[in-house]
LUMKE-734310 format. One record per residue: residue in one letter; y, x, z negated of N, C-alpha, C, O in turn. Coordinates in steps of 0.1 Angstrom, whole numbers, plus 2048, in hexadecimal, padded with zeros to 3 digits. Last residue first. Example, Ala and Ser with C-alpha at 12.3 -4.5 7.8 and 13.67 -1.06 7.14 Angstrom:
LUMKE-734310
S7EA8807B97F58897B98008817B180B8867B0A7C78847B27D387B7B27DF8847B27DF88E7AB
This chain:
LUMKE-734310
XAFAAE4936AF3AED931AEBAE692AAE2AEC923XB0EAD5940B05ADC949AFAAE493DAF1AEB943XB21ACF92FB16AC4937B0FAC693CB06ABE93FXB35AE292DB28AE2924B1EAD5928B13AD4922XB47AE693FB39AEB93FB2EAEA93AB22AED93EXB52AC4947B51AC893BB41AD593EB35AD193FXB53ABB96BB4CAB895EB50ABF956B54AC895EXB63AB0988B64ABE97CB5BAB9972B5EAAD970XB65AA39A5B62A9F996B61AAA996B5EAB19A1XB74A989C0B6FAA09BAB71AA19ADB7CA9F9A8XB6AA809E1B6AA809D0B67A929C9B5DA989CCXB75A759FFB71A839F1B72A829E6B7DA839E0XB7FA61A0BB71A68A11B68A6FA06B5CA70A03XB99A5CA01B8FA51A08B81A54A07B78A4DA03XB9BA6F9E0B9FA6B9ECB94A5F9F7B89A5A9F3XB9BA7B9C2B91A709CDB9FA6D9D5BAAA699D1XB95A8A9A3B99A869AFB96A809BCB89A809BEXB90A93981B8AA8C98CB94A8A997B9FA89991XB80AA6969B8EAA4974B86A9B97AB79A9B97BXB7DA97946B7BA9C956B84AA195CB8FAA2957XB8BA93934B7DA9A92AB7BA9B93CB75AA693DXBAEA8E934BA5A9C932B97A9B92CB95AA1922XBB3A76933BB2A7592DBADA86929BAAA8A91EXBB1A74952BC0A75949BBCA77937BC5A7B930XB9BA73956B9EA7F955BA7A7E951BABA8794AXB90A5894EB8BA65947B91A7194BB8DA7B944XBA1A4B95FBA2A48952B9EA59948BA5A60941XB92A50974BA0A55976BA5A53968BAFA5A965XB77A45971B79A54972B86A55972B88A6096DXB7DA2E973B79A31964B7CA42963B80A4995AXB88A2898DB90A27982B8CA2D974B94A2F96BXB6EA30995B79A38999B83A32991B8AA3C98EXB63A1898DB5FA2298AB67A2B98BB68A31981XB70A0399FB6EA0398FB6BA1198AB72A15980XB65A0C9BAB75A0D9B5B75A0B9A6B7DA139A0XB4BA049B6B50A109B9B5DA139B4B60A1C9ACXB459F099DB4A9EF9ABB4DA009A6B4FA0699CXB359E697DB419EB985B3C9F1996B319F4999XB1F9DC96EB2A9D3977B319DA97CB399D2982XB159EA961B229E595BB299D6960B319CD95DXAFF9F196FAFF9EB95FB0F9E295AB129D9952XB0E9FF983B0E9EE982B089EB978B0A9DF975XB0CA1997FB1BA1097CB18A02979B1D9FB971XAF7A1C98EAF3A1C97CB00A19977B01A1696BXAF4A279A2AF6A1A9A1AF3A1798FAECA0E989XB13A399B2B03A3A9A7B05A299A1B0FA2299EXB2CA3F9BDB1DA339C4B12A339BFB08A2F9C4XB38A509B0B3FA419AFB32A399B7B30A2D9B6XB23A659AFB25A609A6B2BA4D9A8B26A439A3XB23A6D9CBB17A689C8B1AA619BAB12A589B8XB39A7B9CBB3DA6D9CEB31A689CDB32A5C9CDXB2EA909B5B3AA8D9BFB3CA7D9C0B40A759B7XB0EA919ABB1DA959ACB26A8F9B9B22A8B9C4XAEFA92995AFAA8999FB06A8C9A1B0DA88998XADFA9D984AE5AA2990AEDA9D998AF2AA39A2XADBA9196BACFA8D976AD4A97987ACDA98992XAF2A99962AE6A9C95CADBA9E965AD4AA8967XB02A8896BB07A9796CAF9A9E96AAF6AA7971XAFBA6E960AF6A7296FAF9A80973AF4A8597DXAFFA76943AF3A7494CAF2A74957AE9A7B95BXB1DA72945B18A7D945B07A82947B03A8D94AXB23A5C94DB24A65958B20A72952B1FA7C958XB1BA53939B15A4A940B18A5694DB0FA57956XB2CA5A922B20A5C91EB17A5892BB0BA5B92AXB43A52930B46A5E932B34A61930B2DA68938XB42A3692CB43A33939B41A4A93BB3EA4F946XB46A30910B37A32913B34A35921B28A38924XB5BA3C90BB55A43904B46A4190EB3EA49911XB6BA25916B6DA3091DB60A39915B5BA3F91EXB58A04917B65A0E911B5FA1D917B53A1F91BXB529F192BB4F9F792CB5AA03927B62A0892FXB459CF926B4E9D6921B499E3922B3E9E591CXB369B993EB369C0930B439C8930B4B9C7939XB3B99894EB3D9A894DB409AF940B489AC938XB2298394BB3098894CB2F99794AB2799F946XB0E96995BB12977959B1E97A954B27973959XB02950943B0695694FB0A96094DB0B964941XAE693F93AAE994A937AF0948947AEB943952XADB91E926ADC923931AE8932931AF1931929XADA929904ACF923911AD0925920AC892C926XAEE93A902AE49378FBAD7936902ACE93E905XB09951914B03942912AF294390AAEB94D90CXB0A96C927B0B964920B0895691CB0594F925XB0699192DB0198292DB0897A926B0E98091DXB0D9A2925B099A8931B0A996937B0E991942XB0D9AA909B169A690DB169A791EB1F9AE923XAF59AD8F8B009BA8FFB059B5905B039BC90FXAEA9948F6AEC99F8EBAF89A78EEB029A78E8XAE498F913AEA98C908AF4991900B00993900XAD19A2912AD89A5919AE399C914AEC9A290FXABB99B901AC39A88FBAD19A6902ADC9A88FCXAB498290DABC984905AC198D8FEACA98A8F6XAAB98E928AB5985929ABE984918ACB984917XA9199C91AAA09A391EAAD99A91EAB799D917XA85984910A8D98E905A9499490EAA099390CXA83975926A8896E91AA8C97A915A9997A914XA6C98A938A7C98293BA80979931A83970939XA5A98A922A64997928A6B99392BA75994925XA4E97091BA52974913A5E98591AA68988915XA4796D936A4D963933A54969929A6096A92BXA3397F93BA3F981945A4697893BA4F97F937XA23977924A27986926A3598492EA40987929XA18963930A2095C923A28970923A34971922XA09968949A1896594AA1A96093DA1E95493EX9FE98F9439FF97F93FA08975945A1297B947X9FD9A8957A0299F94DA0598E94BA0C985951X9F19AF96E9E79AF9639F09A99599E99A3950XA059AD9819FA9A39869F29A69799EA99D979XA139CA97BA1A9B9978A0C9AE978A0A9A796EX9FF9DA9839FF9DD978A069C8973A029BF96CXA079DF9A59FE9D499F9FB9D798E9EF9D698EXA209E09B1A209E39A3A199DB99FA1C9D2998XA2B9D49CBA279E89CBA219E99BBA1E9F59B9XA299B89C2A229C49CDA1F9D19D6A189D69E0XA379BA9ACA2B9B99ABA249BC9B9A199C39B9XA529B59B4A4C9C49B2A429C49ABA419CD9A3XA529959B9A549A29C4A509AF9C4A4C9B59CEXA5298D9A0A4798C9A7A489969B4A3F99D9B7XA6399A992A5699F98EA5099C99AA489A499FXA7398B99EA7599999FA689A299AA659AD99DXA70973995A729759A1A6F9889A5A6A98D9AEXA75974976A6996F97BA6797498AA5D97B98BXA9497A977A8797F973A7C97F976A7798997BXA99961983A9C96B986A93977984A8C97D98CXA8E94F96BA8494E97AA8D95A980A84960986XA9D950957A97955956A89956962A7F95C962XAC0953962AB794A961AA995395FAA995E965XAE195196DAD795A96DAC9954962ACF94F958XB0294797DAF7941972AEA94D973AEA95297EXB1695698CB1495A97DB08953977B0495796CXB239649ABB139559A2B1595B996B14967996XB2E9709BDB339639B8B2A95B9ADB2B94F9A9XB1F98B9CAB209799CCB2796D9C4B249619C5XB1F9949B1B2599C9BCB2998D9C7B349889C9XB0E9869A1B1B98A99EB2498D9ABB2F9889ADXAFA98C9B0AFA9819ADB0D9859A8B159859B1XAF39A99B0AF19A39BEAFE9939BBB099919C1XAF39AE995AFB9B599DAFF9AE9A6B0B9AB9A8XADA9A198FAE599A984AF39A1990AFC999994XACA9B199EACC9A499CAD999899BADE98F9A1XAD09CC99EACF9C49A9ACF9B99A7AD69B49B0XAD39D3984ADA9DB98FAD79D899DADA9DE9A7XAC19C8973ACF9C5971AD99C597FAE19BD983XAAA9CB97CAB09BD978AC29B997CAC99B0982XAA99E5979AA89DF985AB19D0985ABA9CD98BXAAC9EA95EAB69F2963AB39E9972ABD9E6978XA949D8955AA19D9955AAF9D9959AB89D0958XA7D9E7963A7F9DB964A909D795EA989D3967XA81A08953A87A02964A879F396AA8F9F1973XA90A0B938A87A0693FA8AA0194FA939FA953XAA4A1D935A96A1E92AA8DA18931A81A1D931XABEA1693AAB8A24941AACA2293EAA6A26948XAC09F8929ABD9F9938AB6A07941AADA0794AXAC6A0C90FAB99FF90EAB79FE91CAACA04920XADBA18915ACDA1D913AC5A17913ABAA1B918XAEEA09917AECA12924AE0A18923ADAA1D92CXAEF9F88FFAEA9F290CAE79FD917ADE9FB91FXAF4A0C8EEAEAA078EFAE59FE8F6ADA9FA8F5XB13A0D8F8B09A198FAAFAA188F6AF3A218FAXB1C9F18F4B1B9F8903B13A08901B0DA0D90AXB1C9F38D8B129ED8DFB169EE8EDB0D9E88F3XB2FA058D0B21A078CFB169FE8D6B0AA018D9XB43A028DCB40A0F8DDB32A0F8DEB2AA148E6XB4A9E58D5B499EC8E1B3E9F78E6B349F68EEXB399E28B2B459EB8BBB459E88CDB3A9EC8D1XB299D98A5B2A9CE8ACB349DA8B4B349D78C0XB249F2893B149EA897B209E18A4B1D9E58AFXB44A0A894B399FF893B2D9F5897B319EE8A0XB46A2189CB50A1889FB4AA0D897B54A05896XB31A31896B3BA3288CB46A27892B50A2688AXB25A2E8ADB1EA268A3B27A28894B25A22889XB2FA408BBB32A308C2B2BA298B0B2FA1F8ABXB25A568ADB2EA578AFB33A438B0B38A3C8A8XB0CA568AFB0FA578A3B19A4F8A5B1AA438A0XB07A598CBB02A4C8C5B09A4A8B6B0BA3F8B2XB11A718CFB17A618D8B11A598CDB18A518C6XAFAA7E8C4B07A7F8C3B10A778C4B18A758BBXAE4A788D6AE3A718CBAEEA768C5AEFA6F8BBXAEBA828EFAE9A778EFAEAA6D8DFAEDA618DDXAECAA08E8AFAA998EBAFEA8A8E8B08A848E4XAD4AA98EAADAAA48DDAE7A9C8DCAEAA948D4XABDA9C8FFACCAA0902ACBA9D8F0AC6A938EAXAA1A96900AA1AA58FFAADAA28F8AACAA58ECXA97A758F5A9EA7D901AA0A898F6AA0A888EAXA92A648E3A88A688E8A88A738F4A7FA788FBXAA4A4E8D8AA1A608CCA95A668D4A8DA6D8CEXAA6A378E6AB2A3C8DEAB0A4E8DBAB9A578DDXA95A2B8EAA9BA298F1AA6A318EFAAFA308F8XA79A358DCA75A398EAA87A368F1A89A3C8FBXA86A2A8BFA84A3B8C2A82A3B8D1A8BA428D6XA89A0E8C0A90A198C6A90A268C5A99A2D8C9XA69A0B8C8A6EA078D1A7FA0D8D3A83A118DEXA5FA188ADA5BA1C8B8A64A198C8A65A218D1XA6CA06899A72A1589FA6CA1B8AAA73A228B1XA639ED8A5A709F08A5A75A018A6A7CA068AEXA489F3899A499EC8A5A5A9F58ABA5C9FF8B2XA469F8881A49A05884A4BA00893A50A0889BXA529DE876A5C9EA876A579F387FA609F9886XA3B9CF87DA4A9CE87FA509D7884A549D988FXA289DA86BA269DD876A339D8882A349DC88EXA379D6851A379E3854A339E4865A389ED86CXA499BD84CA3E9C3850A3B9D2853A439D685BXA679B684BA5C9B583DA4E9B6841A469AF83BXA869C7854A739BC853A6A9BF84DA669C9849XA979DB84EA939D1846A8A9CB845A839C983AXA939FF850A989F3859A939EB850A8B9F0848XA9FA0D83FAA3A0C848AA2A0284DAAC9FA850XA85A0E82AA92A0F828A9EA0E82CAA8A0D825XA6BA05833A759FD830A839FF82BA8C9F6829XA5CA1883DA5AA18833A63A0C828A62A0A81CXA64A1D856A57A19858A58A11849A55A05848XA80A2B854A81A1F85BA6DA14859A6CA0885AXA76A43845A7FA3983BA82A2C846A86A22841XA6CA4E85BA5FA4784DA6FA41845A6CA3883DXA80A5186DA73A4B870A69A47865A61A3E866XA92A62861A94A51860A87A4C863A83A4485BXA82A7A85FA82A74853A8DA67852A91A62847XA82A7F87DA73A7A872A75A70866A70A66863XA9DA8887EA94A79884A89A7387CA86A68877XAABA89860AA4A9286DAA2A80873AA4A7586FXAC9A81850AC0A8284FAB6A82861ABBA7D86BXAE3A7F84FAE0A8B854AD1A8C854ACCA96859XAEFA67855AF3A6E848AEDA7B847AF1A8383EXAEBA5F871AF9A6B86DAFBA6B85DB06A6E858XAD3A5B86FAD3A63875AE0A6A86FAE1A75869XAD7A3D864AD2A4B85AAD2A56860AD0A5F858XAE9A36877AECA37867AE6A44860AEBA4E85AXAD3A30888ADEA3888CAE5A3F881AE6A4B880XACAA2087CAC1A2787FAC8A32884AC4A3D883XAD6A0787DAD1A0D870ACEA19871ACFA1F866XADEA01898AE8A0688DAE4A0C884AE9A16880XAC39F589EACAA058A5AD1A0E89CACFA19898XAC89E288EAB99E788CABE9F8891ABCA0388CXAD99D389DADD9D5892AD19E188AAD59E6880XACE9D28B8AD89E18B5ADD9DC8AAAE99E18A8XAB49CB8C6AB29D28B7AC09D78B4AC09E18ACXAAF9B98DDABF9C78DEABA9D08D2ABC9DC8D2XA8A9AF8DDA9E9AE8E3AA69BC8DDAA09C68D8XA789AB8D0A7D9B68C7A8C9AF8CDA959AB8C6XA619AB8EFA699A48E0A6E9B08DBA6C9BB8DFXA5E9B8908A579AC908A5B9A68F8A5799B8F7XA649D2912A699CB908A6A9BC90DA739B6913XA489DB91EA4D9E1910A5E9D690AA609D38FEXA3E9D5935A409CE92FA489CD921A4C9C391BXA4B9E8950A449E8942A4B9DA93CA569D693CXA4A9F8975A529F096CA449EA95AA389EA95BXA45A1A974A47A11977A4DA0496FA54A05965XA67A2B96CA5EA1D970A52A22973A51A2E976XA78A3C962A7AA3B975A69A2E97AA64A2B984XA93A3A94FA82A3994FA7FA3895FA87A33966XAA7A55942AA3A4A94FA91A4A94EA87A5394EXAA6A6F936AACA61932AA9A55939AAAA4A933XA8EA89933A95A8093DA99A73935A91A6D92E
């Protein structure tokens, strides 16, 4: 499974986006070398740079679970691939943002209601008591939150806010507002093809709430889909009521 379905984790409590750290790692993957054998050339300093060992294996452990820990080969395919655009590409860092959010449900929540809600409203300023708020709320189906620290909560809402950043979700240093990421066609096809995955079809697609990583609206979406089929990798059609999507057979298998 690609989607973490939570509860919610403190797991990225530091490290933030890693996707110069991602890039590397992606690197050695498409010079052909196995997973394992980045995994001891990333532990061993070849790969990744910090000058600790308990650093490094920190990092791969954090993108091995985000990146190289799903069944789909297809997944680490995309990855080569956006990562041949380049470490700063569109390509690539919209597809290590779609994974960093699936990976963890504090996140993927954050995003897809919060930052969503707020946007959706007219509000771009976003703040690290947003965060704070939200823990406090799902701390009462999620008494695991009530055992972490508040230098813990303090440090988790700081680093996402600033991966998010990072991936262009966010903006500003100190004070942070929203903007809308960039969502090139490569990553918007990697993103419907997961929910093909999870089973989601038809018009459950343009109302799957895993668009609003992006920020996109129903109607956004249906433009991404009309893009992708002119383009031949879907069919797509849509009238008021009916949405009918075609996938590529080989999605299914």
């Amino acid at each position: 499974m690609i989607r973490d379905p939570g509860p919610y984790s403190s797991r990225y409590s530091s490290k933030g986006s890693l996707l110069t750290e991602a890039g590397n790692i992606i690197d050695g993957l498409s010079e052909g070398f196995s997973i394992e054998e980045v995994r001891r050339q990333s532990l061993d300093g070849t790969i990744l740079p910090q000058p600790t060992f308990a650093s490094r294996r920190k990092i791969w452990r954090d993108l091995h679970y985000r990146l190289l820990s799903h069944e789909p080969l297809w997944v680490e395919d995309s990855l080569k691939e956006a990562r041949r655009r380049g470490s700063q590409s569109p390509e690539f860092v919209s597809l290590i943002y779609l994974h960093y959010a699936l990976r963890d449900r504090l996140t993927y929540d954050f995003v897809t209601t919060i930052i969503w809600d707020k946007w959706q409203n007219g509000q771009t300023e976003i703040n690290r008591e947003d965060m704070l708020s939200l823990l406090d709320n799902a701390s009462r189906e999620q008494p695991q939150i009530h055992r972490w620290a508040e230098s813990t909560r303090l440090k988790l809402a700081g680093s996402i806010l600033t991966a998010l950043r990072d991936f262009g979700i966010l903006a500003g240093a100190q004070r942070k507002r929203i903007v809308r990421p960039v969502l090139p066609l490569s990553t918007a096809e990697h993103l419907l093809r997961i929910l093909i995955s999870e089973d989601v079809r038809g018009r459950q697609v343009l109302e799957d709430f895993t668009w609003r990583l992006f920020l996109c609206t129903q109607e956004d979406v249906a433009n991404v889909l009309g893009r992708l089929d002119q383009e031949k990798r879907i069919q797509f059609e849509r009238t008021e009521s009916i949405a009918v999507l075609q996938t590529p057979d080989a999605w299914n298998q």
